[in-house]
C-alpha positions as CSV (number, residue, x, y, z in Angstrom):
1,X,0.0,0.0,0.0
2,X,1.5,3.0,-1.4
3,X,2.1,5.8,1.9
4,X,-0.1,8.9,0.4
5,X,-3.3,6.0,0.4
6,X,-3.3,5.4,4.0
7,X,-6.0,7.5,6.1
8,X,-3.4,9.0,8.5
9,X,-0.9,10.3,6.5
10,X,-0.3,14.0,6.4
11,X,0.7,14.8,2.9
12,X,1.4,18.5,3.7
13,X,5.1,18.8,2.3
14,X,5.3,22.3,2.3
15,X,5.5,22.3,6.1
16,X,9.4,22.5,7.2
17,X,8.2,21.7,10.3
18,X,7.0,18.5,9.2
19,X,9.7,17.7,7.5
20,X,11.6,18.8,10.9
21,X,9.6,15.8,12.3
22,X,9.9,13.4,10.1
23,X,13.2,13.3,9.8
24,X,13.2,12.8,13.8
25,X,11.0,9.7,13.8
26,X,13.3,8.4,10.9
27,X,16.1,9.1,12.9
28,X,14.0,6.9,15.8
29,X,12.8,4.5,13.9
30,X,16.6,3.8,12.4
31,X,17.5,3.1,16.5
32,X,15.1,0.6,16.8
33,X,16.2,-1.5,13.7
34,X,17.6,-4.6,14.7
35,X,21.5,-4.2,13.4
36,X,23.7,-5.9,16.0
37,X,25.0,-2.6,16.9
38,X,23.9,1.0,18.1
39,X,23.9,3.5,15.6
40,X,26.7,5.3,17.2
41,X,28.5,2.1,16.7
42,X,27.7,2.0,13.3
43,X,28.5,5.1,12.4
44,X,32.0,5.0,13.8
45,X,32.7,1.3,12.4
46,X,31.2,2.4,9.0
47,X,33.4,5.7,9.2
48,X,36.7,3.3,10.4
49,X,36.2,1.0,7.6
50,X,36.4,3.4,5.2
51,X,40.6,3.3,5.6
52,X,41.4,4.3,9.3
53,X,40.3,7.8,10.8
54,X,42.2,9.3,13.1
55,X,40.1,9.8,16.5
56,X,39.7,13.8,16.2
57,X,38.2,13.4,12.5
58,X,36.3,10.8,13.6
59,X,34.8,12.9,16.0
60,X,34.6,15.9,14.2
61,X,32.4,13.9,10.8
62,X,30.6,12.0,13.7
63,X,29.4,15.4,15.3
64,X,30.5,14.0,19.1
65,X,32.7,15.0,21.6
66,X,36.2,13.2,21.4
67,X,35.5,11.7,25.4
68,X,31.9,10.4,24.0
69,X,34.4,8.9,20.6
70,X,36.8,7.4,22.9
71,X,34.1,5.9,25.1
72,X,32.2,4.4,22.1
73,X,35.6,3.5,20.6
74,X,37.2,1.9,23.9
75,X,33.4,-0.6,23.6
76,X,34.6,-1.7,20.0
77,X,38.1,-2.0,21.0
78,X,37.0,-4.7,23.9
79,X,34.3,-6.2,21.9
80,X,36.9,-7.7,19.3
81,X,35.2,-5.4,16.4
82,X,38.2,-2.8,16.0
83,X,41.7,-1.9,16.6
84,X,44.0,1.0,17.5
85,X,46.9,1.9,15.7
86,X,49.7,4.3,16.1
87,X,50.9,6.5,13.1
88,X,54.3,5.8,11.6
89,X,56.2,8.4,12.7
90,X,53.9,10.0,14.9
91,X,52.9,7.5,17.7
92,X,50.7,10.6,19.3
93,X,48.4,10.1,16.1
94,X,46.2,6.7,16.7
95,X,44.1,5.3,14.2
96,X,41.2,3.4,14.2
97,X,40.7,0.1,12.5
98,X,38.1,-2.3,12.0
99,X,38.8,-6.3,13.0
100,X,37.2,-9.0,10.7
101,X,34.5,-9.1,12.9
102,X,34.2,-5.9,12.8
103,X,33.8,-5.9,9.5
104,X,31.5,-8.7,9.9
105,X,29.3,-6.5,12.2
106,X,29.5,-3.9,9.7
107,X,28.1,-6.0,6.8
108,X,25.7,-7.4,8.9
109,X,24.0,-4.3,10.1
110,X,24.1,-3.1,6.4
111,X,22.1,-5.7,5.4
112,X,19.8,-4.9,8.1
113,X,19.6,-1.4,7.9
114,X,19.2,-1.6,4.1
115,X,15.9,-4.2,4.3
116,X,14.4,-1.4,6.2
117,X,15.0,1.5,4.0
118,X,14.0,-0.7,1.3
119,X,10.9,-1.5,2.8
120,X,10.4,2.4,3.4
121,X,11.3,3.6,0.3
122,X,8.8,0.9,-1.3
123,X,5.5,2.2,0.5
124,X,6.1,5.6,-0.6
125,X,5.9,4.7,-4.2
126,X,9.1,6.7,-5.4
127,X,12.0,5.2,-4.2
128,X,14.6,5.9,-6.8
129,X,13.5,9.9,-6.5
130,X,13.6,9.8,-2.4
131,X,17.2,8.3,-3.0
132,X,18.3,10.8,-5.2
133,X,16.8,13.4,-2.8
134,X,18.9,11.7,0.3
135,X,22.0,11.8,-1.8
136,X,21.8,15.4,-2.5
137,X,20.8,16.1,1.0
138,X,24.2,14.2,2.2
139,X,25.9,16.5,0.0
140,X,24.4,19.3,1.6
141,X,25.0,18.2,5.4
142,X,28.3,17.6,4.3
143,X,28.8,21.0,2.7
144,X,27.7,22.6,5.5
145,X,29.8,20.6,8.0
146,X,33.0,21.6,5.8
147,X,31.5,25.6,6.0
148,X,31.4,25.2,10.0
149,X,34.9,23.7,10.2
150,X,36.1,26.2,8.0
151,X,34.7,29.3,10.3
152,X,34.6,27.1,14.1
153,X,32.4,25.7,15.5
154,X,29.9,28.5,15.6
155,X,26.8,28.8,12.9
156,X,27.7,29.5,9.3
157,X,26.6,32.9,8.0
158,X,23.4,33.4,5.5
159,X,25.4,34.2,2.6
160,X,28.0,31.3,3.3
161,X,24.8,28.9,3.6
162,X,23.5,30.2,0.1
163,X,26.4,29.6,-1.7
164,X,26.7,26.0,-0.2
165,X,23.0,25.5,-1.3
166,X,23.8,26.5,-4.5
167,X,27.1,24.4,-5.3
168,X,24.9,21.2,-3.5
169,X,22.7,21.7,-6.1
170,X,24.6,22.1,-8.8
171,X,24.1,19.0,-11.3
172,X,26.9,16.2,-11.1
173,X,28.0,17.2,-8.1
174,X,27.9,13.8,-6.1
């Protein structure tokens, strides 16, 4: 059953305030799935796997503080599913890595967390366009994360936003 036929569903997407919410029962509903691991877990691991991130970008992509990183990062460390690693040259700079079970964990909360966005993305009738959106909206928080490391940690000027609206927008840009 396609989302815009059931009785309940408020169709009013002109409301940013309803997009506000949505986005936070997404969010909620994403905690609940079934994964193997939190989300914060995920996040890190998924971020980790990607080729070993030092524990100050970690935090700083992840949007946590570096005691909540190291906390969440000490759990994986115990729990077999990563692995720290001092830098060549610079043992002060530690790395984090992910285990084959972590990499296990990873692929297994992928498939999990991908069956429910798939099952989402099927009721609403439009997947391939809702990904496309999500994709450009990545871009976007990602812009803007780059703009507020750029200028500290404080909020990122009108004009600054504007211009990172327009280059996220800008066709090809991935």
């Amino acid at each position: 059953m396609r989302v815009d036929a059931l009785p309940d569903a408020d169709t009013d997407s002109d409301d940013p305030l309803m997009a506000v919410l949505t986005l936070m029962r997404l969010s909620r509903a994403l905690e609940r799935v079934d994964s193997g691991l939190s989300p914060q877990q995920y996040r890190i691991l998924k971020l980790a796997g990607a080729g070993g991130e030092r524990s100050a970008r970690l935090a700083e992509r992840l949007a946590v503080a570096k005691p909540t990183l190291t906390a969440i990062a000490d759990s994986l460390v115990a729990a077999g599913l990563a692995r720290r690693e001092a830098e060549p040259g610079d043992r002060r700079v530690v790395r984090l890595h992910l285990t084959d079970a972590g990499n296990a964990a990873v692929a297994r909360a992928d498939a999990a967390y991908g069956q429910w966005l798939h099952q989402v993305l099927e009721l609403t009738g439009d997947s391939t366009r809702i990904r496309a959106d999500l994709a450009l909206i990545s871009s976007a928080l990602e812009e803007l994360r780059c703009l507020r490391g750029s200028s500290g940690a404080g909020p990122v000027s009108p004009g600054r936003l504007a211009n990172a609206s327009a280059a996220a927008a800008r066709p090809g840009r991935a």
